[in-house]
N, C-alpha and C positions, 0 to 999 in steps of 0.2 A: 414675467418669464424671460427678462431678457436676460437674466445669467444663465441662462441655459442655451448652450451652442448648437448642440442639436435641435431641430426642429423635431425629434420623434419625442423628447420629453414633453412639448407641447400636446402632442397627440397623447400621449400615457395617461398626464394630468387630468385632459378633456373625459376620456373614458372611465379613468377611477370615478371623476363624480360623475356620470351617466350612471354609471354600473350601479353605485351608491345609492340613486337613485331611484331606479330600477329595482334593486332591490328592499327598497323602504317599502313599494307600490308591492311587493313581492308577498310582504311579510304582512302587511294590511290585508289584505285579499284573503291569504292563509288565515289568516284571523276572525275573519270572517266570517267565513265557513266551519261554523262549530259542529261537529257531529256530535248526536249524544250517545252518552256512553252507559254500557249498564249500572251496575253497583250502584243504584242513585244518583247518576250521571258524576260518579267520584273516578279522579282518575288514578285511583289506588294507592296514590302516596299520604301514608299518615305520618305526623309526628308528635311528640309527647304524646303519645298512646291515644289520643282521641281529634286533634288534628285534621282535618281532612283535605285535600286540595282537589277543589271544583272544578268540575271545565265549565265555568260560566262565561257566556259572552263580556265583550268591552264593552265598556258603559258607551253609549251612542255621543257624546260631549266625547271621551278621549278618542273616538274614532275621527272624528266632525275636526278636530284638530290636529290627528297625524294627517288627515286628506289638505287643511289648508298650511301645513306646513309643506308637505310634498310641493304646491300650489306654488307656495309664495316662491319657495327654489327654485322652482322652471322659470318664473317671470324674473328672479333675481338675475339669476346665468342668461336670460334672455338680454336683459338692458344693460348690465355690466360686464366687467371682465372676469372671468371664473373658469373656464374651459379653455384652459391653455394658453395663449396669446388671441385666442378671441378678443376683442376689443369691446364685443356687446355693441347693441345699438345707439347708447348713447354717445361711444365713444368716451367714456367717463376714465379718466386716471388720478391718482396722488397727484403724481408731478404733475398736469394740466392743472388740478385744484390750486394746486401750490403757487402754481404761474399766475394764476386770474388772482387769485388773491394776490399775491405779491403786487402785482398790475394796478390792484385796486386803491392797494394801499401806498404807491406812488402817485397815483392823480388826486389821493386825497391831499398827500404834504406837499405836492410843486408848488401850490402856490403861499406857501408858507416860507419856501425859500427860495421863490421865485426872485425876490430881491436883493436877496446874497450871492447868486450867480455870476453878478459881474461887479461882484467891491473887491478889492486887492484884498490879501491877510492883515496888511497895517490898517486900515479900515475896520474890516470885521473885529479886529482887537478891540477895538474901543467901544461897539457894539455891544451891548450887555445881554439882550437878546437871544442872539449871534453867539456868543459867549456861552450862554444856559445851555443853549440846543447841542455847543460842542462837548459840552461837559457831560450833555446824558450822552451823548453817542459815545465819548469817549469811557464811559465809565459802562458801556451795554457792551461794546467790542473792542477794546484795550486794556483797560484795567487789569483783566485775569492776568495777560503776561508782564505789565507795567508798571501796577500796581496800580493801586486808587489816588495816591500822590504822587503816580507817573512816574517815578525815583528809580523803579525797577527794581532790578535782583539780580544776583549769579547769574549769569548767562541771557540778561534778559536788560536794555538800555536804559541810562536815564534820561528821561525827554527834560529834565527841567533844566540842563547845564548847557554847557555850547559846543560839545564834543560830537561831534556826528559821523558814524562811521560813509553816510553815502552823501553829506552834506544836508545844511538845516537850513537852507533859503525856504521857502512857501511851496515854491515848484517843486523844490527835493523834494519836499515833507510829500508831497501830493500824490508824485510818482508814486513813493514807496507805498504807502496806504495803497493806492491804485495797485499797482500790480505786486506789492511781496518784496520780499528779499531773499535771499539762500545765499549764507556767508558757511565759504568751507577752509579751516586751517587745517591742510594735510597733517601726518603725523612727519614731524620732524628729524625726529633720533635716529633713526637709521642715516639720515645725511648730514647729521652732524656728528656721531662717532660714538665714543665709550660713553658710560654714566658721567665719568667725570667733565668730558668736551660740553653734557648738556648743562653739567651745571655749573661749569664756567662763562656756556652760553646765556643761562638764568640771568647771571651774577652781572653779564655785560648791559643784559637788557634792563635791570634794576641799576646801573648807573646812566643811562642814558637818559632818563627821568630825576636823575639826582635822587633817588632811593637809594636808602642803609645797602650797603650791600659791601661786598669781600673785593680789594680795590687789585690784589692781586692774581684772583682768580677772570676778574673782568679784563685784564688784559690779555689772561692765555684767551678765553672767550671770543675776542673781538675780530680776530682771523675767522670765526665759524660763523660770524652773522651775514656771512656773503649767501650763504644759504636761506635767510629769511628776505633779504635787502629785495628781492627780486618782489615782492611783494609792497613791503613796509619802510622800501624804498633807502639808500647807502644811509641817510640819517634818520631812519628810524624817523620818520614824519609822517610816516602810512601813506595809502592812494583811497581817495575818494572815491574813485570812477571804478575801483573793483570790492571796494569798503574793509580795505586792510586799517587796523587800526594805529593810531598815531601811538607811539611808543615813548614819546618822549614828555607827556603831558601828565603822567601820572595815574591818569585815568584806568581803571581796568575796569571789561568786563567780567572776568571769571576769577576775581580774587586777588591781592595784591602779597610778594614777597617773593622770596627765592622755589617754597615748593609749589605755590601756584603755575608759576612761569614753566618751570620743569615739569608739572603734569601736562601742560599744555603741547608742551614738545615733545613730550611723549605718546599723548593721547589725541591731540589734533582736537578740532573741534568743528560742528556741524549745526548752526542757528537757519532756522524758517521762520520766516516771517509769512503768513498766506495771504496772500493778495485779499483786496475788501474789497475787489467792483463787482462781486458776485452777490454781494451782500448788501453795500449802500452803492447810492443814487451818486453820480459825480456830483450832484448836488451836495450833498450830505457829505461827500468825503472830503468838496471845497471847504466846508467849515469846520467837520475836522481839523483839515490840516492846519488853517488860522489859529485851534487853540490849540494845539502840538503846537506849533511854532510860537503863541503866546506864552507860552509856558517858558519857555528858556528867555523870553525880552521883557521880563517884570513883571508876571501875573503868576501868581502860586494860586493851583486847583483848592486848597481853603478858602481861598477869598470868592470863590462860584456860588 
């Protein structure tokens, strides 16, 4: 009941089933009470021409079973939550189940990685172990957006190369898992001018990497990158500390060439990365992060 702002929706719910209830005991009772009727206690409805419909009592079995069904409802809405934000007397929730379990299921692995807690990532590398364990974690919570060989995709990193947009020491790697990322490239066109300024702008950013590109067009271009520099810094070398990407290495996330570059400036771009401490243990996300960071210093997830 907690989407519900009002507290009278609490009280609505509580009373629908009362009343429901209420009325089941209602309908049982009526039931009960057979009067007979004349016409050989028929209660005048025929069909196909000989047909009849009896007022015969409920078999004593389907009574004996709407009464402990009634039964079990009272005691159900008595011990759990059911009548609005009553809590029931067990105090019983999802999310409490969710917590003890979850709970449970960390005191059973501590000490499974109780002795990975304090080895550096260069350490755990060489761990084979250490290694396994990063590999299911990584392949149970990475993989979907990383891919299973980590390589990534369109809009989504490769862990296995040395390219890092917030930096690939061990501690990066760790933050990031730990808390997420949100990288946002505003849409650019507007401040840098006509179709044409963007895609002279394209053209500059595709020679700054030594990419094929129009030599003429990158020079009208190279007066409008003062617009992106504030980011990606005067030589297009990117900023770590805010995960603007390096511009000059070749690398792209969202596609390589002149119309990649100019979607981008045009349409800007918006990556989440959601934080994992809500999910695994600092335990778990230390060795995580050792085989993310394995991955780019000479261990390809084949060899796992």
């Amino acid at each position: 009941m907690s989407d519900f702002i009002n507290p009278g929706w609490s009280w609505f719910v509580a009373a629908a089933v009362v009343v429901s209830l209420l009325a089941c005991l209602a309908v049982l009772i009526a039931a009960s009470k057979r009067t007979v009727m004349a016409n050989d206690n028929s209660t005048g409805h025929v069909w196909d021409e000989n047909l009849r419909e009896l007022n015969n009592p409920l078999p004593r079995w389907w009574m004996g079973l709407f009464v402990i069904t009634v039964v079990f409802a009272g005691i159900y809405l008595a011990l759990y939550p059911g009548l609005g934000s009553n809590a029931g007397l067990l105090h019983w929730s999802s999310a409490g189940q969710h917590h003890a379990e979850v709970l449970r299921e960390e005191q059973a692995i501590a000490p499974v990685y109780a002795r990975y807690a304090t080895m550096p990532a260069e350490a755990l590398a060489k761990d084979a172990n250490a290694m396994a364990i990063g590999d299911r974690l990584f392949a149970n919570n990475c993989a979907q957006c990383h891919g299973s060989d980590a390589r990534g995709s369109k809009g989504f990193p490769n862990l296995t190369d040395n390219d890092w947009l917030h930096g690939g020491t061990p501690e990066k790697i760790e933050e990031t898992i730990t808390n997420g990322r949100h990288g946002i490239m505003p849409v650019m066109a507007p401040a840098v001018g006509s179709a044409e300024d963007v895609k002279n702008l394209a053209n500059y950013v595709l020679s700054l990497s030594g990419s094929p590109h129009n030599s003429i067009a990158a020079q009208l271009g190279k007066a409008k990158f003062v617009v992106c520099a504030a980011c990606h810094g005067a030589d297009g070398k990117g900023n770590q500390a805010i995960g603007a990407p390096n511009l000059t290495d070749g690398i792209w996330l969202y596609g390589w060439g002149e119309a990649a570059i100019i979607e981008r400036i045009n349409k800007g771009a918006n990556n989440v990365m959601p934080a994992q401490a809500g999910r695994l243990t600092p335990q778990q996300i230390h060795v995580l992060a050792a085989y993310v960071w394995s991955l780019s210093h000479g261990r390809s997830v084949a060899q796992q």
